[in-house]
N, C-alpha and C positions, 0 to 999 in steps of 0.2 A: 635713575638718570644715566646716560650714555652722551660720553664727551668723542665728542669727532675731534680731529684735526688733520687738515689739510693746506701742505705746504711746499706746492711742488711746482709751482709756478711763481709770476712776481704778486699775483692775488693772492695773498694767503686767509683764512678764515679758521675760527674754531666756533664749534656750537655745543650744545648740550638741548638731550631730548630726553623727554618728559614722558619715559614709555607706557605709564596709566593712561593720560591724554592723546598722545602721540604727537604731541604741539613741541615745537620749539623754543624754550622758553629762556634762553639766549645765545647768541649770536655777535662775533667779532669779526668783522673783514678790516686787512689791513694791508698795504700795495707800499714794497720795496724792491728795489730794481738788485738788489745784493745781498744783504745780512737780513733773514727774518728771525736770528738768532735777539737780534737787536730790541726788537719791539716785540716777540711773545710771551716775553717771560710775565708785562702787566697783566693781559688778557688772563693769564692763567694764573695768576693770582687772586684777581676778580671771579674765578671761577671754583676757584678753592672757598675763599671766603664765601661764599653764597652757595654751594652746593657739597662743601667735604665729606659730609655724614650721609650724602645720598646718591654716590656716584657708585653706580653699578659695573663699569664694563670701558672702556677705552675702545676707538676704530678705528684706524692712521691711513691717511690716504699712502701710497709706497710707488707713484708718480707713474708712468716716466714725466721727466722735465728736469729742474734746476737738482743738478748731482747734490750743492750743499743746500737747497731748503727741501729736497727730500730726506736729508740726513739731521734734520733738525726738528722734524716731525717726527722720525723714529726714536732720536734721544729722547725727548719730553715727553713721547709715549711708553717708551721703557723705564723711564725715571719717573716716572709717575705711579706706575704700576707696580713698579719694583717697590716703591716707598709705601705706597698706599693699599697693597696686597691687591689688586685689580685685575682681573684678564683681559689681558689686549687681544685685536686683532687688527690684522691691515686689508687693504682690500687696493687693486688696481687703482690710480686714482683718475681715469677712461671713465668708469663707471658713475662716477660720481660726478658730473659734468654738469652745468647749472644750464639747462636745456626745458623746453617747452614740454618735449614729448621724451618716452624712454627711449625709444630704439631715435639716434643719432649716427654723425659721424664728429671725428676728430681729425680736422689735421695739424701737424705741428713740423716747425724746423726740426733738423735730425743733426744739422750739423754735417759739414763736409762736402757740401752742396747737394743734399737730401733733404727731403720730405718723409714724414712718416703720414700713413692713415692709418687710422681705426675706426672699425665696425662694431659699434654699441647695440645689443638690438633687447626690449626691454632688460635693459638696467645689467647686461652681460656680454664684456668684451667677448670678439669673437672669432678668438684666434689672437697668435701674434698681430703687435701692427705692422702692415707693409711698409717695408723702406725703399723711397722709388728717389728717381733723380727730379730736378726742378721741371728739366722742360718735358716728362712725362705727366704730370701731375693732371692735367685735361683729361686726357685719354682713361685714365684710373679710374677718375671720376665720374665719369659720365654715364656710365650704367648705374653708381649707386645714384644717381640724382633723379634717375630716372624713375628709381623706387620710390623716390619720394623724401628720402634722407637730408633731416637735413645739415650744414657742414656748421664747425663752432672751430678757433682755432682760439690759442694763449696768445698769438704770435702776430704781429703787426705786417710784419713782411707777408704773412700768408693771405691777409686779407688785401695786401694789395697783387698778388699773385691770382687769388682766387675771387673772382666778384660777388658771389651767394655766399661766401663766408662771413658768419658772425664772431666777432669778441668777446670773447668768452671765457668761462673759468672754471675750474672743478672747485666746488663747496664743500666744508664739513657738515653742512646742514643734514645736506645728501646723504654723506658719508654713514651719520648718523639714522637717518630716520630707514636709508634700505639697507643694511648691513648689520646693525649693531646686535638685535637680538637674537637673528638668524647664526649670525657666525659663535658671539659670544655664549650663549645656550649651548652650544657642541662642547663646553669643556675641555676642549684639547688645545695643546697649549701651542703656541707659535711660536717661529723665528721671522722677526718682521726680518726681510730684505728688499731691497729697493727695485721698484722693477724697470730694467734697463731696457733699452731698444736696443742694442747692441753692447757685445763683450768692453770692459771698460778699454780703453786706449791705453796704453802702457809702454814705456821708452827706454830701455837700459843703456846704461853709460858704452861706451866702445871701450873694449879689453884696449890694452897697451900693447 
């Protein structure tokens, strides 16, 4: 068994896959606008009791999006593994995107009055995402739409910016079923870190 968790938006979900079958044989979606500290700890408890003696492998989504609910999927994925002797690994959580087809796009608020895009194309971010300004965001767009791409955003604001954007969300489902065995199987051991779209922002006090 292979537990996803993915928490980098205000959707959050954990799953667990069933790599004989390759079925998902359960699944938690659960939507906070702030603390997904608050309500993960049942889910995964539910999770423990029902699968402790047959979890193989841990896969954290490592975002970009929400700084403290991507930092809340890395703790319960390190603390989990850590306790339970498990190899984790993280994966972009772009990739993971609860989408029709594999090759997509993303766009999402960047903050600062920025847009980010990303270019998914089966199931592999492709490159940095681009950081553009609001009133560029047409112009960006318009050759990947022409490929046939289609757009999914977290972000409210963007689908009112963008008219062929869907609401949307990255899954652990995902997470779980393209990621787990591939990464996990390599044996080499990770440092989950969180994946930023830009260097954190950071303020030092004024000398005297």
């Amino acid at each position: 068994m292979i537990l996803g968790i993915e928490t980098s938006t205000r959707e959050a979900s954990l799953a667990v896959l069933d790599r004989e079958s390759g079925a998902i044989v359960y699944e938690r979606i659960f939507v906070t606008e702030r603390a997904h500290n608050a309500v993960i700890f049942e889910p995964v408890e539910e999770i423990l009791n029902q699968f402790r003696d047959r979890l193989a492998g841990i896969v954290v989504g490592l975002g970009p999006g929400s700084y403290g609910g991507v930092r809340v999927g890395i703790s319960v994925a390190n603390g989990l593994a850590l306790a339970m002797g498990l190899p984790v690994t993280g994966r972009t959580s772009l990739e993971a995107w609860k989408a029709a087809s594999d090759s997509y796009l993303v766009v999402g608020d960047a903050r600062r009055g920025t847009l980010f895009v990303a270019e998914v194309i089966e199931r592999k971010l492709q490159g940095e995402p681009l950081l553009v300004e609001v009133g560029e965001i047409g112009s960006i767009l318009r050759p990947m739409r022409e490929r046939g791409l289609s757009i999914h955003t977290p972000d409210t604001k963007v689908v009112e910016l963008v008219d062929d954007a869907v609401l949307s969300f990255p899954e652990a489902a995902t997470l779980a079923s393209h990621f787990g065995d591939t990464q996990l199987e390599r044996g080499v051991p990770q440092v989950l870190e969180p994946h930023y779209l830009r260097a954190p922002y950071i303020t030092f006090p004024k000398g005297k």
